[in-house]
N, C-alpha and C positions, 0 to 999 in steps of 0.2 A: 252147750260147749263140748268140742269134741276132743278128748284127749289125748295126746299123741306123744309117744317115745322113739325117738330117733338112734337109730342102733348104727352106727359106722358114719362120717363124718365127709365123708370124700364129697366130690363136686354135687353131687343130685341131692343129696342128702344137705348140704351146705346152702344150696339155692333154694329147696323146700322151705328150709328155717327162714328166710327170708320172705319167700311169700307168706308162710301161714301166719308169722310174727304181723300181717300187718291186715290179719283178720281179726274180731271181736268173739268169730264164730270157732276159734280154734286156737286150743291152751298145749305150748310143747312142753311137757313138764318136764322133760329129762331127755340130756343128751348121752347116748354111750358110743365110746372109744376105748381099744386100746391104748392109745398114746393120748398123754395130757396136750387139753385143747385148752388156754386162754380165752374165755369169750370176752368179745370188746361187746360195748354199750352201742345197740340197746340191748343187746343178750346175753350182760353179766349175771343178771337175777336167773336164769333158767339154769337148773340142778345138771352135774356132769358127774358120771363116776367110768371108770375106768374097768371098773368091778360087775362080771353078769351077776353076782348072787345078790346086789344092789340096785339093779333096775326097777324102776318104780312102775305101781301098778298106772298104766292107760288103757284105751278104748282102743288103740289100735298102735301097734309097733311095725315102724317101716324100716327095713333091712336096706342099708345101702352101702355095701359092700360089693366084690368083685365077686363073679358068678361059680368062679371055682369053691369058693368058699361057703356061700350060702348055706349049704345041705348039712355039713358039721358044724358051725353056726347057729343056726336053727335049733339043730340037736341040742345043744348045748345049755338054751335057755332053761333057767328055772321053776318056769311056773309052766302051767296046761291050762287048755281051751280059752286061749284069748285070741286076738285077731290078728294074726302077724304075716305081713305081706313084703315082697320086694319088691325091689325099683328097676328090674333089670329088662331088658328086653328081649337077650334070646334066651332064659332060663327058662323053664317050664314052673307051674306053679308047683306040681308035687315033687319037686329038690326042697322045698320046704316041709319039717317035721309035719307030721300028721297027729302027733301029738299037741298042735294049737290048731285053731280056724288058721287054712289057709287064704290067700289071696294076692293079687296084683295090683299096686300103683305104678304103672309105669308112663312117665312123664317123657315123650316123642319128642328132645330135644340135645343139642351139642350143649354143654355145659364146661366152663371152663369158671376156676374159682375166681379167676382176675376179670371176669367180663358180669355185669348185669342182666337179666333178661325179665323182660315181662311176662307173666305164665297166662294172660289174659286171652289169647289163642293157641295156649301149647296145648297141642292134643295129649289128654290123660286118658291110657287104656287100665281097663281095671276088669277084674275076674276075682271071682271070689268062688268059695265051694257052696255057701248055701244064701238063701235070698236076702236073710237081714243083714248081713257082711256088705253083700253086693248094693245095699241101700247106704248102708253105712258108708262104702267107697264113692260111692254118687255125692252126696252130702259132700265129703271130704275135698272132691276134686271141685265138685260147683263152686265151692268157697272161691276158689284161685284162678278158676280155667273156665271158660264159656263153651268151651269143645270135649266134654268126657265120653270116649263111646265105651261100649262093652266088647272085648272083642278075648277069643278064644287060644289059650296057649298056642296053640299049633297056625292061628292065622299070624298071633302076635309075633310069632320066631320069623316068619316070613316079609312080616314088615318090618324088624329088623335088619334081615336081609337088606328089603330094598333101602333102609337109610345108611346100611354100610356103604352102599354103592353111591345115594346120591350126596352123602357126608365126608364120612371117613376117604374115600377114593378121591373124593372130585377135592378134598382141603388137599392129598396128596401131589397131586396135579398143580394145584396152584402151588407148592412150594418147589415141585420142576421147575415151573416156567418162571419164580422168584429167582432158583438157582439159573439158571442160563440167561435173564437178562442184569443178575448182581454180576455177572462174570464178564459183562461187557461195558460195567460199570452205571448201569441205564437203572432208574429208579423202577418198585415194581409196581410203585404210585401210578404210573404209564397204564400198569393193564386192570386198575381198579373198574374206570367203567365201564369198560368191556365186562365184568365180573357181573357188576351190578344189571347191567342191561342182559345178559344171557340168563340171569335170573327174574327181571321180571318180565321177558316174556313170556315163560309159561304160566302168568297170571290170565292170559289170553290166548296163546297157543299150546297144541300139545308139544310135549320134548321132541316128537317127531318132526315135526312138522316147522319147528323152531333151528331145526339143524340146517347148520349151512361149512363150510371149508372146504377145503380143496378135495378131500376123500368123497365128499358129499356133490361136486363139482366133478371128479374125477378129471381132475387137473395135476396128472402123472410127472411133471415138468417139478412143478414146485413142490410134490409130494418127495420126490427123488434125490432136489436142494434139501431140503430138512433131514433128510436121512443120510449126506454128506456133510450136514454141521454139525450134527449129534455127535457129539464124542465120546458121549456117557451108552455104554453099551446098550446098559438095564433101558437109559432112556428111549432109546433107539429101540429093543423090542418093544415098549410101550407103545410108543409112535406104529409100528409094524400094527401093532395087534389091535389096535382102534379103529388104524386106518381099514384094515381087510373087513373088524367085524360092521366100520359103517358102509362099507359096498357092499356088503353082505345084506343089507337090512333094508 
């Protein structure tokens, strides 16, 4: 049984509790937050304090917290040489005290507390400073994820990167083009399976090879209409800077 204390409360943190709660192989004995958290059933019996000089001894403490924070955080803790790891993705592991075993759980996924997810394919990268840590974080992910690799601060900050780009940017996008067809009163139900469908073909093509639209067409006509119904400036350099960098490419 692998024992585990959950330090900060937010979405990754929030969603871990739910996978590991519905393994045999892994006991969360204690949840810490600053602000009191209510736990609903099935998770009223698991210990919460509020309090770092009360955190309970486990086998590994996951930090899930914002990245600014981590490194005074870490400092802060009470105890030396236990295994305490973050959930973040562009932090490096040594923002973490060196006064505990460092390491990495970082679970490759959007997390939102209102939505469910299955962790049965989420990529879990993990790093650790020395090998039985890094056994320990294997163990820990297998339980939940069928996909744990090992992968290196400096590559892991990089695949962050690319999931800003293919996450965070591309949800942006979609609530442009939410905002410009709510303003003509047209549902944004309309551009779901287009959504759906640009996503799964790079189950089978690559993202390059999957591109199509007028920039990719170089159909200057209707490139030129869109840039005439754009009203929204910012929108408008968007549209500019896509369109030049997919001629570009």
């Amino acid at each position: 049984m692998i024992k585990v204390v959950l330090l900060g409360f937010g979405n990754v943190n929030s969603h871990l509790l739910k996978a590991f709660n519905k393994s045999d192989e892994i006991s969360v004995v204690q949840i810490f937050n600053r602000n009191y958290i209510k736990m609903i059933s099935p998770f009223s019996a698991i210990s919460f304090t509020d309090s770092i000089s009360e955190i309970a001894n486990a086998d590994i403490y996951i930090i899930g917290i914002p990245d600014d924070a981590i490194s005074n955080f870490s400092a802060s803790l009470h105890f030396k040489n236990k295994l305490v790891v973050h959930t973040s993705g562009g932090a490096a592991m040594d923002v973490l005290s060196s006064k505990n075993r460092r390491g990495i759980f970082y679970p490759l996924q959007t997390f939102s507390k209102q939505r469910s997810v299955d962790f049965t394919n989420i990529p879990i990268c993990i790093e650790a400073e020395n090998p039985q840590d890094l056994d320990l974080l294997q163990q820990l992910g297998s339980v939940i994820s069928k996909n744990v690799k090992i992968i290196s601060s400096e590559k892991r900050t990089k695949l962050h990167l690319a999931a800003v780009f293919v996450n965070n940017f591309v949800n942006y996008l979609y609530q442009i083009g939410s905002e410009i067809v709510t303003k003509e009163d047209l549902p944004f139900e309309l551009l779901k399976p287009l959504i759906a469908e640009t996503a799964l073909k790079i189950e089978t093509l690559s993202p390059k090879e999957a591109q199509t639209g007028p920039a990719k067409r170089n159909d200057n006509k209707t490139i030129e209409k869109h840039l005439h119904l754009l009203e929204d400036n910012d929108f408008k350099d968007f549209y500019k800077l896509f369109t030049k960098a997919l001629r570009e490419r």
